[in-house]
C-alpha positions as CSV (number, residue, x, y, z in Angstrom):
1,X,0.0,0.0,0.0
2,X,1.2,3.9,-0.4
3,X,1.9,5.8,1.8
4,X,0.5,9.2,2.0
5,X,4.0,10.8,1.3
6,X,3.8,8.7,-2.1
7,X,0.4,9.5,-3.1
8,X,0.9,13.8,-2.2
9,X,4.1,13.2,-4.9
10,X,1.3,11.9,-7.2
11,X,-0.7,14.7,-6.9
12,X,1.8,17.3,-6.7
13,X,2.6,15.5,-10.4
14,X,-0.9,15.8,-11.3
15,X,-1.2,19.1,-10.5
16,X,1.8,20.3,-12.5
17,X,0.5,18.3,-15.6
18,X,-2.4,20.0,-15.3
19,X,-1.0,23.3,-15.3
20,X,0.4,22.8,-18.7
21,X,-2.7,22.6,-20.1
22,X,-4.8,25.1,-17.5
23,X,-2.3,28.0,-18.8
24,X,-3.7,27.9,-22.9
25,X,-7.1,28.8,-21.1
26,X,-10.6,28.3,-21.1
27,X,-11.3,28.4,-24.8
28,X,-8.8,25.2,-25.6
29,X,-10.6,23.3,-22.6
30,X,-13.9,23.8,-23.5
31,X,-12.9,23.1,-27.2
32,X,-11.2,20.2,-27.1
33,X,-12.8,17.4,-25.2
34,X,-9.2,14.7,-25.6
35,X,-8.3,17.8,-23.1
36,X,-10.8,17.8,-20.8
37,X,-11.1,14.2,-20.5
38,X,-7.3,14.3,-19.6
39,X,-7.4,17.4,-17.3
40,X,-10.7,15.7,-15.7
41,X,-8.8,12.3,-15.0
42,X,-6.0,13.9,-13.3
């Protein structure tokens, strides 16, 4: 099992993933559902 170290690494991961994405703005979300699927899923 993970510990909670492990899984705050996983999400501090996510999070900067997700910032790639969050940064070309609302417009490319909302257009592009591959994105939001991905975004959503993180």
């Amino acid at each position: 099992m993970r510990n909670d170290r492990e899984r705050l690494i996983d999400m501090l991961e996510a999070i900067s993933q997700i910032e790639k994405y969050a940064i070309q703005g609302k417009d490319r979300f909302t257009g592009d559902e591959l994105v939001q699927t991905w975004m959503i899923h993180h």
